[in-house]
C-alpha positions as MATLAB code, in Angstrom:
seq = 'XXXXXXXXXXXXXXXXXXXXXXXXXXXXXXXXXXXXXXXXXXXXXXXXXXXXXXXXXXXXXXXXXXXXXXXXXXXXXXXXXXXXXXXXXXXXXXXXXXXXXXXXXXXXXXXXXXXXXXXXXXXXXXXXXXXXXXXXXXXXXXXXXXXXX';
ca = [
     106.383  128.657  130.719;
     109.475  127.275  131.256;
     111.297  124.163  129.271;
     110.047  120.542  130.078;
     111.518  116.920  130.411;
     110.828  114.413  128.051;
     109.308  112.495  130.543;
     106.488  115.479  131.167;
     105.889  116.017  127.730;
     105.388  112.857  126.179;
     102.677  112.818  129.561;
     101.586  115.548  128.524;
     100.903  114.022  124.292;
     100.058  110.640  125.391;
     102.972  109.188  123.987;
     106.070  106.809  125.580;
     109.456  108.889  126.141;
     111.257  106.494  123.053;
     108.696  107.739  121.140;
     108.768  111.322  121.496;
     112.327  111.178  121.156;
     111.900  110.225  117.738;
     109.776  113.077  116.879;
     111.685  115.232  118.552;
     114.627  113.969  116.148;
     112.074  114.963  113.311;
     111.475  117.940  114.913;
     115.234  118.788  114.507;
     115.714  117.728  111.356;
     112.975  120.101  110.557;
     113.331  123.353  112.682;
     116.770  123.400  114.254;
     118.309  121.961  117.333;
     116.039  122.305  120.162;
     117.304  123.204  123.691;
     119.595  121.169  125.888;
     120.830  121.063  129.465;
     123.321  119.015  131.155;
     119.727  116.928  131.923;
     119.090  116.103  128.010;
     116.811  117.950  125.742;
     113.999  120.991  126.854;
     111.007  121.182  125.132;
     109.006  124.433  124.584;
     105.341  125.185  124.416;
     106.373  126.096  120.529;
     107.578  122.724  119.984;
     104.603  120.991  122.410;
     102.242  122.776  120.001;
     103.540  121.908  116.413;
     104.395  118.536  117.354;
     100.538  118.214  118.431;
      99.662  119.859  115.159;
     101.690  117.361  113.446;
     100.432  114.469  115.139;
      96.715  115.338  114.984;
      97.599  115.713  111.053;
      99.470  112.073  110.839;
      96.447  110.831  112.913;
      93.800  111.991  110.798;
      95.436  111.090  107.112;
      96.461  114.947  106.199;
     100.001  113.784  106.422;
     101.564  110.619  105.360;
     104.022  111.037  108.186;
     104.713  113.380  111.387;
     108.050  114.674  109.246;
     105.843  115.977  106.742;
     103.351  117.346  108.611;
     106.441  118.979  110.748;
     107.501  120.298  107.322;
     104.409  121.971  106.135;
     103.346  123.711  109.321;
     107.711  125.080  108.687;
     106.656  125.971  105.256;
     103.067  127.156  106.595;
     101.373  124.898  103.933;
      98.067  123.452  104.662;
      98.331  120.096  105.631;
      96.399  118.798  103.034;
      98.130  115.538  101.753;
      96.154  112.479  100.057;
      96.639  109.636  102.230;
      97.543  106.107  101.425;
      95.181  103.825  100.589;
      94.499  101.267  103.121;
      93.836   97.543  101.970;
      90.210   97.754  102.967;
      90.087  101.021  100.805;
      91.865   99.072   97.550;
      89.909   96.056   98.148;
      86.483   98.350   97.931;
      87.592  100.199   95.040;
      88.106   96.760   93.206;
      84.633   95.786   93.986;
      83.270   98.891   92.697;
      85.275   98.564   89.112;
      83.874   94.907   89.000;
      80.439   96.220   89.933;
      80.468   98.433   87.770;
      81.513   95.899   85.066;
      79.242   93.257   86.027;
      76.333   96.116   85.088;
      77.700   97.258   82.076;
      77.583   93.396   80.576;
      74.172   92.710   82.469;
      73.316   95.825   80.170;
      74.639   94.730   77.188;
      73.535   91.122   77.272;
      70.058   92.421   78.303;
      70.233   94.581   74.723;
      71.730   91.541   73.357;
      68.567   89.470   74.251;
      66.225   92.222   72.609;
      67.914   92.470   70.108;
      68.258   88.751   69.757;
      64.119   88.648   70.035;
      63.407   91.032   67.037;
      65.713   88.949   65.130;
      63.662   85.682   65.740;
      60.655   87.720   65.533;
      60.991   88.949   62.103;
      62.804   85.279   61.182;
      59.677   83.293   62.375;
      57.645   85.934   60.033;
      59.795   84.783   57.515;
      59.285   81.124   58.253;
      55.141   81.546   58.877;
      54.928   83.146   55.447;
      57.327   80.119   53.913;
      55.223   77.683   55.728;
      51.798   79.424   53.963;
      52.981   79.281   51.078;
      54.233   76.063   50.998;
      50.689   75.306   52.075;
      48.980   77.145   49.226;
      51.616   75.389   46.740;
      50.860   71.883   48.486;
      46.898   72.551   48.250;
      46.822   73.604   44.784;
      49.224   70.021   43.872;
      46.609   68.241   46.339;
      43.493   69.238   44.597;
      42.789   67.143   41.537;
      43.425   68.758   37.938;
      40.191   69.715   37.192;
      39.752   71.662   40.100;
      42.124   73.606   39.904;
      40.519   75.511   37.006;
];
């Protein structure tokens, strides 16, 4: 197959000429000078290829940038990169945390409110048997003397 324009090759990728000039300035900064006639540059299949490669990666979130995808198909890396977060992606993350918060303290005020009615349970024991025998005492001073015998 014989060298292309710029022109045919950015057809060919979907892209605008500008555009694949840039990456094609990547492309150099990564691999080498690529070919030139009095006309401008020439692009290969080679470079038609691992620019697409490079691209798809960028596109997809493998690579935070075509450069670096460009630079680990060089290095024959996988093209495994974490991507950046997007605001969406921070913003849902957030939400979980303060989910997951809000349930944790739901929890723990749910314990607290057990815990909270064995307390008054046991305390209002307490109190009944105060109250009985403040009864019995308050019967027995009630009932005259000689009754009490």
């Amino acid at each position: 197959m014989e060298a292309l324009r710029t022109s045919d090759v950015a057809k060919m990728l979907g892209l605008k000429s500008a555009m694949l000039r840039r990456h094609a300035q990547s492309y150099e900064n990564v691999f080498g000078d690529l070919k030139t006639d009095n006309n401008g540059r020439r692009y290969d299949q080679e470079f038609i290829e691992r620019l697409q490669t490079a691209l798809n990666a960028y596109h997809d979130g493998s690579a935070p940038s075509v450069q670096d995808a460009l630079e680990a198909i060089r290095d024959n890396s996988a093209l495994i990169f974490k991507p950046e977060p997007t605001k969406e992606d921070i913003i849902l993350e957030l939400l979980k945390r303060q989910n997951e918060t809000i349930q944790a303290l739901e929890e723990k005020l749910s314990a607290f409110g057990r815990q909270l009615q064995q307390d008054n349970g046991s305390r209002v024991k307490e109190l009944e048997d105060t109250v009985s025998s403040l009864k019995l005492e308050l019967e027995r001073k009630s009932k005259p003397w000689w009754r009490v015998w």
